[in-house]
Backbone as CSV, one residue per row, in Angstrom:
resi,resn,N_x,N_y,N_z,CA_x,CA_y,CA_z,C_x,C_y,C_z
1,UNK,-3.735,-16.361,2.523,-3.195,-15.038,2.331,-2.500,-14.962,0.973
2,UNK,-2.930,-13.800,0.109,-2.143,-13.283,-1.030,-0.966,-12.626,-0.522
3,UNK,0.508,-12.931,-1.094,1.596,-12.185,-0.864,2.103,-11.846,-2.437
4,UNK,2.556,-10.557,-2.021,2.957,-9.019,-3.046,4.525,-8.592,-2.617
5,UNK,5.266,-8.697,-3.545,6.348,-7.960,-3.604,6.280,-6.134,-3.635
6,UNK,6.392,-5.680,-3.295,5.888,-4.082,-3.077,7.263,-3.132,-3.634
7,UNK,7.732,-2.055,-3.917,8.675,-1.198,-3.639,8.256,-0.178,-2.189
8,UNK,9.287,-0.253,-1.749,9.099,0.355,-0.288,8.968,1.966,-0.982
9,UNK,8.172,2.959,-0.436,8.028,4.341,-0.723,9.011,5.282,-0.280
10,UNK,9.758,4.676,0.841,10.294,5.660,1.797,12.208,4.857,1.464
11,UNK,12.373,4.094,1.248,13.791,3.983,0.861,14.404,3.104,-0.194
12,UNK,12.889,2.590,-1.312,13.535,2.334,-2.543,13.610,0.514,-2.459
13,UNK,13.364,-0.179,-1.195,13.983,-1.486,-1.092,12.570,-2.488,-1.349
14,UNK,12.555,-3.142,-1.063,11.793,-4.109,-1.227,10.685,-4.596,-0.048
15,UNK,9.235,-4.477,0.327,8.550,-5.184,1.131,8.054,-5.727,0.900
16,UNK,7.498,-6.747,1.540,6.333,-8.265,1.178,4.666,-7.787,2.281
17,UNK,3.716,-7.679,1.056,2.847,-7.077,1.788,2.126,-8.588,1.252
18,UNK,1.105,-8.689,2.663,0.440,-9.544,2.727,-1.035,-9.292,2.571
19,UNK,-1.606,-9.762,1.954,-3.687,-9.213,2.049,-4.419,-10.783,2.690
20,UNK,-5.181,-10.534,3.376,-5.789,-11.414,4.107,-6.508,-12.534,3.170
21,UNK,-7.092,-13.320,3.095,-8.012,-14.076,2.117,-9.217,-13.373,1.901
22,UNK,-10.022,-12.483,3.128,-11.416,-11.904,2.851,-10.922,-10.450,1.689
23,UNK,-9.543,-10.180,1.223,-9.568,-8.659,0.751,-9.268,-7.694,1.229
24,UNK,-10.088,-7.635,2.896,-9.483,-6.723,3.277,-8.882,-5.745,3.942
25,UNK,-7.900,-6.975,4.377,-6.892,-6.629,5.564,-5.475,-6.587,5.010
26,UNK,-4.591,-5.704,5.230,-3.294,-5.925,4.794,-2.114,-6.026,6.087
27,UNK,-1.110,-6.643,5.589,-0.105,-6.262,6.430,1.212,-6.090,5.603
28,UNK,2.264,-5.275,6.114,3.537,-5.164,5.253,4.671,-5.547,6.246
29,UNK,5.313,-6.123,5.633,6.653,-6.286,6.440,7.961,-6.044,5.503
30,UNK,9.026,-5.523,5.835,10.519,-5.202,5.276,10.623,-6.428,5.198
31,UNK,11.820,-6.477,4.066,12.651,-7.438,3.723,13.439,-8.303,4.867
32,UNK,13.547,-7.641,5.817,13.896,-8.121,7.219,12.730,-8.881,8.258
33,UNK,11.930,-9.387,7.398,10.741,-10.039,8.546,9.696,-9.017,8.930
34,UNK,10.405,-7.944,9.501,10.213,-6.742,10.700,8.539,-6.398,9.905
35,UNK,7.902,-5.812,10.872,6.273,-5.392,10.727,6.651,-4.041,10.082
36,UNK,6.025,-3.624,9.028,6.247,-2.110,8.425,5.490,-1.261,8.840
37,UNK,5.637,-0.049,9.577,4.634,0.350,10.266,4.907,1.733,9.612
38,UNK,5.594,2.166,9.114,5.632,3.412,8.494,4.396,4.202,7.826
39,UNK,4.370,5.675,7.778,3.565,6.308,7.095,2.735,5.720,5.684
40,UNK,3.683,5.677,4.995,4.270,5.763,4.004,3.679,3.825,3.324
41,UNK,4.301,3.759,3.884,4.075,1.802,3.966,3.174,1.029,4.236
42,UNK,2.586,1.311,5.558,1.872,0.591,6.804,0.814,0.037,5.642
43,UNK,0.466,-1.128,6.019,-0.775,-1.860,5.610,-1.812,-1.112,5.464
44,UNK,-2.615,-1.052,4.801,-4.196,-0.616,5.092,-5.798,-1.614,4.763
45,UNK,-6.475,-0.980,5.023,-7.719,-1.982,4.719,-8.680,-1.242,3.531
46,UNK,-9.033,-2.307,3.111,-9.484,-2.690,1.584,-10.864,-2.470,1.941
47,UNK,-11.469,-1.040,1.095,-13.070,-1.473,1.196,-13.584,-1.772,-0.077
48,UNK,-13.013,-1.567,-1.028,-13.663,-2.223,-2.220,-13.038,-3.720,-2.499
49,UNK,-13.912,-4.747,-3.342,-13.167,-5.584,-4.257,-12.337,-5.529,-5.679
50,UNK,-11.658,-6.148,-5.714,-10.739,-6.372,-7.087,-12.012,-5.457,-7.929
51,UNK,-11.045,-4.980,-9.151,-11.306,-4.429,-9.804,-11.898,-2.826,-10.005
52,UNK,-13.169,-2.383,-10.584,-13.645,-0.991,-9.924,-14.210,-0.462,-9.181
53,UNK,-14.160,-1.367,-8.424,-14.894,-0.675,-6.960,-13.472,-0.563,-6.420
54,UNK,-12.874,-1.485,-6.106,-11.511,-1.884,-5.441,-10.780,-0.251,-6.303
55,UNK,-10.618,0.119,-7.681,-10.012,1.331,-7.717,-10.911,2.852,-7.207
56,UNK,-12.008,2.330,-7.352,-12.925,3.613,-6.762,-12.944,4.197,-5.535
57,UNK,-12.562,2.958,-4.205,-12.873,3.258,-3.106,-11.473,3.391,-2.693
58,UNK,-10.604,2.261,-2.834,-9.252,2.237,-2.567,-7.860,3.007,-3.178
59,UNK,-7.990,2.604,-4.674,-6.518,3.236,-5.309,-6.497,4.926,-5.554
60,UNK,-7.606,5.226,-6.008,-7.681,6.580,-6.116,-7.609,7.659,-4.474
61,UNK,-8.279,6.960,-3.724,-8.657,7.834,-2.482,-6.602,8.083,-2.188
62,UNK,-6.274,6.562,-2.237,-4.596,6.692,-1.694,-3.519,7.524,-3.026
63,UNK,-4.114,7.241,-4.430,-3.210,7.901,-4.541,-3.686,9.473,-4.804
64,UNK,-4.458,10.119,-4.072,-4.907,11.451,-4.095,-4.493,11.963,-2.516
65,UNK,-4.321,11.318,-1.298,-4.359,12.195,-0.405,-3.248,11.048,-0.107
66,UNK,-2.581,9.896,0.064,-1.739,8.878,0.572,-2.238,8.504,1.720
67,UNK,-1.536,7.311,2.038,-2.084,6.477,3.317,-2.781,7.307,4.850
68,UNK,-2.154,8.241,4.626,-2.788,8.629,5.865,-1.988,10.123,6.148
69,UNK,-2.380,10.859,7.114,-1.919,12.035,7.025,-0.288,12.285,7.607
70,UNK,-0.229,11.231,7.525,1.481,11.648,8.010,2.155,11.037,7.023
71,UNK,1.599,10.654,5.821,2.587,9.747,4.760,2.931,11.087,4.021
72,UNK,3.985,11.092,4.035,4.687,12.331,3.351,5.126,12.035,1.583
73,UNK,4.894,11.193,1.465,4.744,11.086,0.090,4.432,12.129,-0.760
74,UNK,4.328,12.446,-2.366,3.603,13.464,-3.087,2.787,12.580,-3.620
75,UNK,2.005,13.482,-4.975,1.102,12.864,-5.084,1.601,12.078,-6.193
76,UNK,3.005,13.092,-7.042,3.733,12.568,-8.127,4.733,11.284,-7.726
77,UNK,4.599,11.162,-6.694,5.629,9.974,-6.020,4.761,8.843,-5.894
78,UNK,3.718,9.078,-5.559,2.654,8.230,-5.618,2.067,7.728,-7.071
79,UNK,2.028,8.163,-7.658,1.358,8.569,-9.290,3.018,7.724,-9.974
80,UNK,3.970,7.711,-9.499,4.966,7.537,-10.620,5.692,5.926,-9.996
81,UNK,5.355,5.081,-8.834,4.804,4.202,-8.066,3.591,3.496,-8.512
82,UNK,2.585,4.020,-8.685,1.578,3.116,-9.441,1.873,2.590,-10.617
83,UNK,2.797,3.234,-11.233,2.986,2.806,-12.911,4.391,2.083,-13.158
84,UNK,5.222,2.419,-12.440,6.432,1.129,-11.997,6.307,-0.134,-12.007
């Protein structure tokens, strides 16, 4: 497993997101161990690989609509997060 220091979306702190060895499975957990299950946060799965497929299928789709329909994120919150 690859582990990632993350900025949490929803309160600024710190999570450790984990990606599986195949790419593409994730998991996130708070700074507290705890499983991140939030909108906003929650792990997701990877259908592209590194590089442009990996931004074609993955980075763009999330940062145009976010993780999922309850991640309340914007798109400028998202957009200003990628470049941090």
């Amino acid at each position: 497993m690859v582990q990632n220091i993350i900025k949490s979306k929803t309160d600024g702190g710190e999570n450790i997101k984990f990606v599986h060895h195949d790419g593409k499975r994730e998991i996130v957990f708070y700074s507290t161990g705890v499983v991140n299950n939030s909108a906003e946060d929650v792990g997701t799965y990877n259908f592209g690989k590194a590089g442009v497929n990996h931004n074609a299928l993955d980075v763009a789709p999330y940062l145009l609509f976010g993780n999922n329909t309850y991640d309340s994120t914007t798109l400028i919150q998202r957009l200003k997060l990628a470049v941090d």
